[in-house]
C-alpha positions as CSV (number, residue, x, y, z in Angstrom):
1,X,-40.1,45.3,56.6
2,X,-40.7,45.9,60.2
3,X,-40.8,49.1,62.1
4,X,-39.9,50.7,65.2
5,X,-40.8,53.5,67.2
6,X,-38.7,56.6,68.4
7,X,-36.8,56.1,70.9
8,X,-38.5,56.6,74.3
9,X,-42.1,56.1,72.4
10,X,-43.5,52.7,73.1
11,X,-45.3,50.4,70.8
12,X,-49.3,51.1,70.5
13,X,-50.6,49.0,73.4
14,X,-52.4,47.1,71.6
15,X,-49.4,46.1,69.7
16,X,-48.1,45.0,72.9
17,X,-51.4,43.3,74.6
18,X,-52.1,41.4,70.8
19,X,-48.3,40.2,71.2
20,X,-49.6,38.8,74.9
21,X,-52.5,37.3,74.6
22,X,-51.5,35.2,71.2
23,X,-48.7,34.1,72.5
24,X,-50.8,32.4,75.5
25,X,-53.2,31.2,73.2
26,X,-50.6,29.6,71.5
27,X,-49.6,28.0,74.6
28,X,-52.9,27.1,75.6
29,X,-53.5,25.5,72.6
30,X,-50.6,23.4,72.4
31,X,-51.4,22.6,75.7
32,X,-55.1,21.2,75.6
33,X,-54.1,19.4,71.8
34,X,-51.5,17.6,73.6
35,X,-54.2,16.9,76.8
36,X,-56.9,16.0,74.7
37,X,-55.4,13.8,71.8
38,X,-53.5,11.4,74.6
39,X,-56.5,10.8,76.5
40,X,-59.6,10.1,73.9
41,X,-62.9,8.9,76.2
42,X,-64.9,5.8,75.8
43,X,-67.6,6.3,73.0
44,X,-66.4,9.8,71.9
45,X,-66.4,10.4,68.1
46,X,-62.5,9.3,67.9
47,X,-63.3,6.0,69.3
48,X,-65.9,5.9,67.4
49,X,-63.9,6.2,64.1
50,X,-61.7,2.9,65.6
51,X,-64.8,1.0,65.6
52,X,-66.0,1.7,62.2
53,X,-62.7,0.7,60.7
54,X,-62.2,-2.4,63.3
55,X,-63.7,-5.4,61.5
56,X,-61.0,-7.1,59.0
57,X,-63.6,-9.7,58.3
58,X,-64.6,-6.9,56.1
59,X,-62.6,-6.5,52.5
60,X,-62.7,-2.9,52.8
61,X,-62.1,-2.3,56.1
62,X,-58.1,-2.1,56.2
63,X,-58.7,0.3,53.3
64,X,-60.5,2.6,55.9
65,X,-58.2,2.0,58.7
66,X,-55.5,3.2,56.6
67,X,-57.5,5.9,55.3
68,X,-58.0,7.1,59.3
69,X,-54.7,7.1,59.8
70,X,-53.9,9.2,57.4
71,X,-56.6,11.9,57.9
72,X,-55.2,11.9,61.6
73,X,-52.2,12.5,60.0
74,X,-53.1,15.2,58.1
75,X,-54.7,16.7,60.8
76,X,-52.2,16.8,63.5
77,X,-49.8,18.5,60.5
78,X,-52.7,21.4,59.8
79,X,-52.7,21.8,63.5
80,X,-49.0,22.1,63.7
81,X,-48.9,24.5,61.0
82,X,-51.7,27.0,62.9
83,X,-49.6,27.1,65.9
84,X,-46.3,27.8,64.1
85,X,-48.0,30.9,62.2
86,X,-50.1,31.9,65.9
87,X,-47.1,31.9,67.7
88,X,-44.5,33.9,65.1
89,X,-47.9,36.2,64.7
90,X,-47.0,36.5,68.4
91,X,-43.3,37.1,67.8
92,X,-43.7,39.8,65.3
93,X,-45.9,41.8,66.5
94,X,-43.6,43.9,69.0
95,X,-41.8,40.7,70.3
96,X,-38.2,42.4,69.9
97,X,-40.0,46.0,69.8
98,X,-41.2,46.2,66.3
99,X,-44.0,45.3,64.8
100,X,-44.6,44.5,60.9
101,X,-46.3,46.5,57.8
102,X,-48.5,43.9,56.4
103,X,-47.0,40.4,57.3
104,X,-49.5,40.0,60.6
105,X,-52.4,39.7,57.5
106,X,-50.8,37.2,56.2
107,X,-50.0,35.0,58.9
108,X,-53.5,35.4,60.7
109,X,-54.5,34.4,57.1
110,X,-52.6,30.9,57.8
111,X,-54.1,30.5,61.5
112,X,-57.4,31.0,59.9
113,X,-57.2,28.7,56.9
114,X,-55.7,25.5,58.7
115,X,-58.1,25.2,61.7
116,X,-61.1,25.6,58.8
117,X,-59.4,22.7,57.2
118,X,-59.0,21.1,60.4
119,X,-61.9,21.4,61.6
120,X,-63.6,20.0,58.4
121,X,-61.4,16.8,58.9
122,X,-62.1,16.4,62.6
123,X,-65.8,17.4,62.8
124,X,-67.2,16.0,65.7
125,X,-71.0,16.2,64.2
126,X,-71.0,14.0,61.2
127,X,-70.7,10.4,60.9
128,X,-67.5,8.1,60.9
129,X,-68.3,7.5,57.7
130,X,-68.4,10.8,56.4
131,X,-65.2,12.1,58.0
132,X,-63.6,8.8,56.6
133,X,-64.5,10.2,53.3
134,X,-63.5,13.9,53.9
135,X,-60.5,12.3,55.1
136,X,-59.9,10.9,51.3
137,X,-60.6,13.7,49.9
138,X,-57.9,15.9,51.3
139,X,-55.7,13.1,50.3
140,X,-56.8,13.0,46.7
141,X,-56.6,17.0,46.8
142,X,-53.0,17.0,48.2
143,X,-51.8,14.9,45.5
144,X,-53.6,16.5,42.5
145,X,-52.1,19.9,44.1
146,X,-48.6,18.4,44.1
147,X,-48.7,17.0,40.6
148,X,-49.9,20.5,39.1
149,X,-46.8,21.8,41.2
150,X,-44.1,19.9,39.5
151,X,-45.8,19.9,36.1
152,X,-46.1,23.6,35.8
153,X,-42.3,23.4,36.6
154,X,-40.1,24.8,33.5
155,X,-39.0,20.8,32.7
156,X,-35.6,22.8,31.1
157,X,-34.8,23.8,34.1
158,X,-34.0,20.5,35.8
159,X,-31.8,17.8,34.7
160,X,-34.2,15.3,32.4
161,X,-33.5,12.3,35.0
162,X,-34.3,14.5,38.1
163,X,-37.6,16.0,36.5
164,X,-38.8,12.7,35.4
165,X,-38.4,11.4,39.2
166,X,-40.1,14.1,39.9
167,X,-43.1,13.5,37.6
168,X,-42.9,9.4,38.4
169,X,-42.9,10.2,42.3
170,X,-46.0,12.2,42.3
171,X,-47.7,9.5,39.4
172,X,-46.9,7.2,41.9
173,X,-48.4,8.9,44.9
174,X,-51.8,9.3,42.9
175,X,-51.8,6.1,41.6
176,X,-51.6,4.7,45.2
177,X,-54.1,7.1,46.6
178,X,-56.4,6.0,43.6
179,X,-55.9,2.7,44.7
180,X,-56.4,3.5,48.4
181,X,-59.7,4.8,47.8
182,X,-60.7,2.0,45.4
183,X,-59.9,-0.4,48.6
184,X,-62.1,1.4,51.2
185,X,-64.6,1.1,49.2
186,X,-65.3,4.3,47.8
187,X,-65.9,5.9,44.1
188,X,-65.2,8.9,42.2
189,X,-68.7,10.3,41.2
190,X,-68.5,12.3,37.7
191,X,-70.1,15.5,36.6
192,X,-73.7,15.0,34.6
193,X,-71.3,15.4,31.7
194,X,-69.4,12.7,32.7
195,X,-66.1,14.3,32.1
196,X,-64.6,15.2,35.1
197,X,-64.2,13.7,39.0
198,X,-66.7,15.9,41.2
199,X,-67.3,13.7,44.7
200,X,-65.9,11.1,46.4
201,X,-68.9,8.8,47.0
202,X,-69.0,5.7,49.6
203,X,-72.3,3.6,49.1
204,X,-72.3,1.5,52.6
205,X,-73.1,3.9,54.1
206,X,-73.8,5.7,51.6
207,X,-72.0,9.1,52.0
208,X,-71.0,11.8,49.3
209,X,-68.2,14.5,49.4
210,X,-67.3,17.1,47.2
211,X,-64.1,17.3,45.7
212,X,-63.6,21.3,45.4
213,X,-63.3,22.7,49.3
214,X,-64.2,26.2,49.2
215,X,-62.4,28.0,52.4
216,X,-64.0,31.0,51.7
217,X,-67.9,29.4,52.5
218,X,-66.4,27.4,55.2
219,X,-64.5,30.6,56.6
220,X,-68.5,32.1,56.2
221,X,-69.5,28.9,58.1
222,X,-67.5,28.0,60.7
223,X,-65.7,31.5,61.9
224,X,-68.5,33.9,61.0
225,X,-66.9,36.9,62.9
226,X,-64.1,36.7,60.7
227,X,-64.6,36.2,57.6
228,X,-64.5,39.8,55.9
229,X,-60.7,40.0,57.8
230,X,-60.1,36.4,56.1
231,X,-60.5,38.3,52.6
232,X,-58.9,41.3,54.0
233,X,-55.9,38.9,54.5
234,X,-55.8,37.3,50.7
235,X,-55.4,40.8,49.3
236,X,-52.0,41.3,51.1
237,X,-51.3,37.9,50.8
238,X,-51.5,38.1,46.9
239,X,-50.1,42.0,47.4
240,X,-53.1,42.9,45.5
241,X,-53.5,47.0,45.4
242,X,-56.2,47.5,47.8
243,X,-54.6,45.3,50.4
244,X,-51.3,46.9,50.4
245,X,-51.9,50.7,49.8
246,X,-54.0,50.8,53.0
247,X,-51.1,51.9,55.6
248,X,-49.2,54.1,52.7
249,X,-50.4,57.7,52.8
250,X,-48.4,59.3,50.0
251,X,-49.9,59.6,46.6
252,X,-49.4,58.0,43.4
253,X,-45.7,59.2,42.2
254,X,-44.5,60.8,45.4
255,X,-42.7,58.8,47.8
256,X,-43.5,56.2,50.1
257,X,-44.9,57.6,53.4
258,X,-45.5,53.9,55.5
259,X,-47.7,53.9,58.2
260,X,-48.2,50.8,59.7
261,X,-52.3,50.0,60.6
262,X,-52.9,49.2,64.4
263,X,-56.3,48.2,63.5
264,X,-55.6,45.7,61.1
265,X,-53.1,44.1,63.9
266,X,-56.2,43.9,66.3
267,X,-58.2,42.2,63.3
268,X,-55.5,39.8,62.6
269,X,-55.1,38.9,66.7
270,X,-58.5,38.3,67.3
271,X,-59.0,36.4,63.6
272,X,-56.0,34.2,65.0
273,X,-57.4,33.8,68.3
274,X,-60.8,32.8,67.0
275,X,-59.1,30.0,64.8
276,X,-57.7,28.5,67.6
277,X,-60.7,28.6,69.3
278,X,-62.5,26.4,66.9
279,X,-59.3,24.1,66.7
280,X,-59.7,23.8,70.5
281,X,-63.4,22.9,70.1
282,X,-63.1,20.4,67.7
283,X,-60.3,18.4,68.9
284,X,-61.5,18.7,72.6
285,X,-65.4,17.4,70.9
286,X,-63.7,14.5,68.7
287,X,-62.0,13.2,71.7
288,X,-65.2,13.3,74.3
289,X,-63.7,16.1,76.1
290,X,-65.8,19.5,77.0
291,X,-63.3,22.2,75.9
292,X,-65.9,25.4,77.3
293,X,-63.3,26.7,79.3
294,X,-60.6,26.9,77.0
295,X,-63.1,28.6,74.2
296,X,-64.3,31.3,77.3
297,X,-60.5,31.7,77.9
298,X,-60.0,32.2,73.9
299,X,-63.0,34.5,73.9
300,X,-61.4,36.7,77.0
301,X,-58.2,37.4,75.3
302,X,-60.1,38.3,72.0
303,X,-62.1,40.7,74.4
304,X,-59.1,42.4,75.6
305,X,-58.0,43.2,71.5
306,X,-61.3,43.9,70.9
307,X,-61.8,46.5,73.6
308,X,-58.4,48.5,72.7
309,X,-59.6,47.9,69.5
310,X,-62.3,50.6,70.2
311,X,-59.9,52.6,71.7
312,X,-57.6,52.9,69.1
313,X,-60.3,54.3,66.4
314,X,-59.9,57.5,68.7
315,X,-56.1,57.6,69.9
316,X,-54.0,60.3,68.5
317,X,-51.6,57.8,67.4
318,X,-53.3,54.8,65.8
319,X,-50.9,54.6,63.4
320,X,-47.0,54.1,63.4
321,X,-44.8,56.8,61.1
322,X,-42.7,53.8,59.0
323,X,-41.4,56.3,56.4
324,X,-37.6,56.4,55.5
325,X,-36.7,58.9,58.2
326,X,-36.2,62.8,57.0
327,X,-33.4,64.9,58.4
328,X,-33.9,65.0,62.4
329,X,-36.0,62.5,62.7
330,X,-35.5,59.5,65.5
331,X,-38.2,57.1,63.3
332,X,-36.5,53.5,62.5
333,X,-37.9,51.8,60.0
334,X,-36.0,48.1,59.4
C-alpha cells in the first residue's frame, strides 16, 4: 500500500531528501565497488588471499583456491542484493510521489543484513586463513538453509519424480560442499556432546569458526548506530503487532485510520545509508584502497536525514493521513 498526498500538498521533505540522498548513495556505491574490486593493490588483504591459496605443491591448496572463489562469489551477490533493496528504498519513498506504510522497514532491513554478512566475509582485519574459513561456512550454511527449504515442502504437492530431484539436487550440493571442505583441509568440530556440527575448524593455521552467525550481535558490532532500527525492522518484516500498529491511530474494532510514520522513513534512510557505508569500507580495505572519502560522503547524506529528522519531531504534519478517504476528502491512498 502506498500513499499520496492531497493534491497541491507535497510529500514531507524528508520524504523527498531520504528519496535523494539514497539514491546517490546507491550510485556511489555501485560506483566505488566497481573502482575498487577492478583495481586490487599489491600486498592488500585480497592479494593476500591469492597468495595463501597459490602453492599447488600443497594437497589442500586447490581446495582453498576453490573455496576463495566461491566466498568472492558470495560476496559480490550479497553486495548486489544491498544495492537492489537501497536503490528501490530510493524508488519508493516518493520516487513517483508516494511513499509506502511500512515496506521502507523492510527493505532498510535487507540493506542492513547483507553488508553485515558482507562485511563478515570480506573483513579486512583477520587473516587469510580465517576469512577462508568464514568463507566455508556461509557455504555450508547456504546449503543446510536450502535442504530445510525443500524438505519442509508438502512432498504431495509436487509430482514424486520432481520432489525427489529436488531432494537429490540439494543432497548433492551438500555432499560436494562436505567434500570441498574435507579438501581444504578443514573439519567439522562437534559440540562437548558430540552430537551436533558447531565450528568449522582449520588446524594449519589453526583457525576456528562458528557455525551459527548471529546478525543481531554482529548488527550490535559492526553498525552500532543502528541496531535498535534493525529490530525495529524484523517486527514489520514478520508483521508482528508492535511493528505494524505504529502508524494506525484507530482503536481496536473501529476502522483503520493509516498514517504513514515520517520518522521511521528517516530511521530506515540513514540505517540504509550506514550499511553501505560499511560495504564501502570493507571492500575499499580488502582491496588496499582508503575509502575515507566515500564513508565522509555517506556520513553527510545521513546528516542531512538526520537533521530533518529533528525537525520533523516538531512539524505539524509528521505524519501522512493514509486512511480510506471520507466524503470531501482529496487523500489518495493506493
Amino acid at each position: 500500500m502506498t500513499v499520496r498526498p492531497p493534491a497541491g500538498f507535497p510529500l514531507p521533505e524528508l520524504v523527498l531528501v531520504s528519496n535523494r540522498v539514497l539514491a546517490e548513495e546507491a550510485e556511489a556505491l555501485r560506483a566505488a565497488m566497481e573502482h575498487f574490486g577492478s583495481a586490487p593493490q599489491p600486498g592488500s588483504p585480497w592479494t593476500q588471499d591469492d597468495e595463501a591459496v597459490a602453492d599447488y605443491a600443497d594437497p589442500v591448496a586447490p581446495g582453498r583456491a576453490t573455496v576463495l572463489r566461491y566466498a568472492r562469489h558470495q560476496s559480490a551477490l550479497i553486495y548486489a542484493n544491498a544495492w537492489d533493496h537501497l536503490i528501490s528504498l530510493a524508488r519508493v519513498l516518493g520516487g513517483d510521489g508516494a511513499m509506502p506504510l511500512f515496506s521502507h522497514a523492510s527493505l532498510s532491513r535487507v540493506v542492513c543484513e547483507a553488508a553485515i554478512r558482507f562485511a563478515w566475509l570480506m573483513d579486512p582485519d583477520v587473516s587469510s586463513a580465517k576469512r577462508l574459513v568464514r568463507g566455508a561456512v556461509a557455504l555450508h550454511y547456504s546449503a543446510e538453509e536450502r535442504s530445510k527449504g525443500v524438505r519442509a515442502l508438502a512432498a504431495e504437492r509436487f509430482d514424486p519424480d520432481s520432489y525427489q530431484q529436488m531432494l537429490t539436487n540439494c543432497n548433492q550440493e551438500r555432499d560436494d560442499i562436505r567434500k570441498l571442505i574435507n579438501d581444504a583441509g578443514m573439519a567439522f568440530g562437534h559440540s562437548q556432546k558430540g552430537n551436533a556440527k558447531v565450528r568449522l575448524e582449520l588446524q594449519s593455521p589453526k583457525v576456528s569458526v562458528p557455525l551459527k552467525i548471529t546478525i543481531t550481535e554482529l548488527m550490535a558490532e559492526l553498525l552500532p548506530d543502528s541496531p535498535s532500527w534493525y529490530n525495529i525492522g524484523s517486527s514489520v518484516t514478520h508483521s508482528i503487532y508492535w511493528g505494524l500498529r505504529d502508524v494506525d491511530h484507530s482503536r481496536p474494532g473501529e476502522p483503520l485510520a493509516l498514517t504513514p510514520n515520517v520518522l521511521d522513513v528517516g530511521a530506515a534512510a540513514c540505517s540504509a545509508i550506514s550499511a553501505s557505508a560499511l560495504i564501502l569500507d570493507h571492500c575499499g580495505k580488502m582491496n588496499g584502497h582508503d575509502p575515507t572519502a566515500h564513508i565522509q560522503r555517506a556520513k553527510e547524506r545521513r546528516e542531512e536525514v538526520d537533521a530533518l529528522m529533528r525537525r520533523a519531531v516538531t512539524s505539524a504534519w509528521a505524519h501522512i493521513p493514509a486512511e480510506p478517504p471520507h466524503r470531501g476528502s482529496t487523500s489518495r491512498p493506493e
